[in-house]
Rosetta silent file (secondary structure, phi, psi, omega in degrees, C-alpha in Angstrom):
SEQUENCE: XXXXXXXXXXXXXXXXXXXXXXXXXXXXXXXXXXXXXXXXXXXXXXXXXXXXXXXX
SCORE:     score description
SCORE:     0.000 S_00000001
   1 L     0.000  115.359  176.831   70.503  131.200  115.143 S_00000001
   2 H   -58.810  -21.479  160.259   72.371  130.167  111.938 S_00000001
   3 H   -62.391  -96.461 -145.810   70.909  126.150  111.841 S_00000001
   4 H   -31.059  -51.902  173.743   67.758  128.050  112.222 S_00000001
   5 H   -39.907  -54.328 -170.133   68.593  130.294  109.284 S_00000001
   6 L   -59.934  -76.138 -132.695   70.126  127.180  107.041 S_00000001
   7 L   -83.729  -88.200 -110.319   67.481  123.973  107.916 S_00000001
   8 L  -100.387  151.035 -171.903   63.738  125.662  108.282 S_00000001
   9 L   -61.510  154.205  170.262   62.332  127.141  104.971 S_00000001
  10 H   -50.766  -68.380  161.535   61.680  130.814  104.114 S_00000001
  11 H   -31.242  -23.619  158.410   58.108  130.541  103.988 S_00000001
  12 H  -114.614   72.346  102.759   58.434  129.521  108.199 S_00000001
  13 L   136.060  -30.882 -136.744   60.180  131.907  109.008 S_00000001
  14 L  -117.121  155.067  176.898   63.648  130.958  108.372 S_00000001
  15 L    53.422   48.399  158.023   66.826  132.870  105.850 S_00000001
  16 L   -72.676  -61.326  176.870   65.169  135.778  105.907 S_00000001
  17 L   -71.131  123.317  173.384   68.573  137.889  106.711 S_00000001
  18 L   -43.727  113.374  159.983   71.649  138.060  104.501 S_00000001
  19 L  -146.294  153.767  170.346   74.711  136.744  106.631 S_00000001
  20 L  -139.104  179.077 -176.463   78.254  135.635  106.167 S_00000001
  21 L   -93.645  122.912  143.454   81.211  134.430  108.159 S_00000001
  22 L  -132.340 -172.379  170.241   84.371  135.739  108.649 S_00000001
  23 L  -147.038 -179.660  171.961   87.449  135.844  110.931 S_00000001
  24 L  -128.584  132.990  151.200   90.431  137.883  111.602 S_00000001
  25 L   -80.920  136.100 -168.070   93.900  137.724  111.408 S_00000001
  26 L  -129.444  156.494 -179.562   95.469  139.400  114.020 S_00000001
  27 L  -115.408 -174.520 -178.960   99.420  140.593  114.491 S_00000001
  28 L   -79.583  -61.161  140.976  101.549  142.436  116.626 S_00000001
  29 H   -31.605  -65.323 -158.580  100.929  146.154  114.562 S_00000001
  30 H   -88.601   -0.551  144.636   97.371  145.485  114.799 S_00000001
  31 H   -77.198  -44.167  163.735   97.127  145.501  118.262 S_00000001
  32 H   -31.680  -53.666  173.220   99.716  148.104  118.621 S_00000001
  33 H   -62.113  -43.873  135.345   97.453  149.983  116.993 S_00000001
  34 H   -30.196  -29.100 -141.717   94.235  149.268  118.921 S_00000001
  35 H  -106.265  -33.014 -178.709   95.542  149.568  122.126 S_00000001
  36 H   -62.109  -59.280 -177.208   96.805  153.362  120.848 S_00000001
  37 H   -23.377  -67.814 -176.339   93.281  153.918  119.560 S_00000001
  38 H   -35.576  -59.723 -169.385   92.135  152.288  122.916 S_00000001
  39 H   -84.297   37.952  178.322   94.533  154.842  124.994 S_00000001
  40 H  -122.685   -3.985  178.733   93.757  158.332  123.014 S_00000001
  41 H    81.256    7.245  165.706   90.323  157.384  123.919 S_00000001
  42 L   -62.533  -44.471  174.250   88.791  157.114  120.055 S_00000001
  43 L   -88.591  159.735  167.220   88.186  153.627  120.843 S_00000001
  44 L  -147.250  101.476  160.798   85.896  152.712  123.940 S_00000001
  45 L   -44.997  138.946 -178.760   85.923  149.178  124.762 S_00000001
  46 L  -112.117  120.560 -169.099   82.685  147.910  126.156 S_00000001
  47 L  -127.167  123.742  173.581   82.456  145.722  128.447 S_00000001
  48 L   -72.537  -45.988  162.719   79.529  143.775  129.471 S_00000001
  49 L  -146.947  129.466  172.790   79.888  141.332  132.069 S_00000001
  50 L   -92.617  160.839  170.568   82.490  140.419  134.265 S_00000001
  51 L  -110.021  173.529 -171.898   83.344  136.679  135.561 S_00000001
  52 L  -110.802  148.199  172.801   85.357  135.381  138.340 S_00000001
  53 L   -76.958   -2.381  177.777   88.270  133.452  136.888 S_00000001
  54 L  -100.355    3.835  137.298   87.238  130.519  138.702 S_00000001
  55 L   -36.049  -35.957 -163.472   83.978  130.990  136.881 S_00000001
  56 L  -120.735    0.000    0.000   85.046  130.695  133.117 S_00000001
């Protein structure tokens, strides 16, 4: 949990582990490009759980 990491001290427990933040920009190309990945079968999406769409 990243509050945990930030607020409780080293000494309990807390900011042991390096972490940072990012995000992605995403395009048109870089999906193209995924989705080829996806269909040559390089890539293998994983999927964990499904929902019901009345669900989410």
């Amino acid at each position: 949990d990243l509050a945990f990491r930030f607020l409780v001290p080293t000494w309990l427990g807390g900011g042991q582990r390096p972490f940072s933040f990012g995000f992605a920009l995403t395009n048109f190309d870089d999906f193209t490009a995924l989705g080829k990945l996806v269909a040559s079968r390089k890539v293998k999406p994983v999927i964990d759980e499904v929902y019901e769409f009345e669900d989410v």
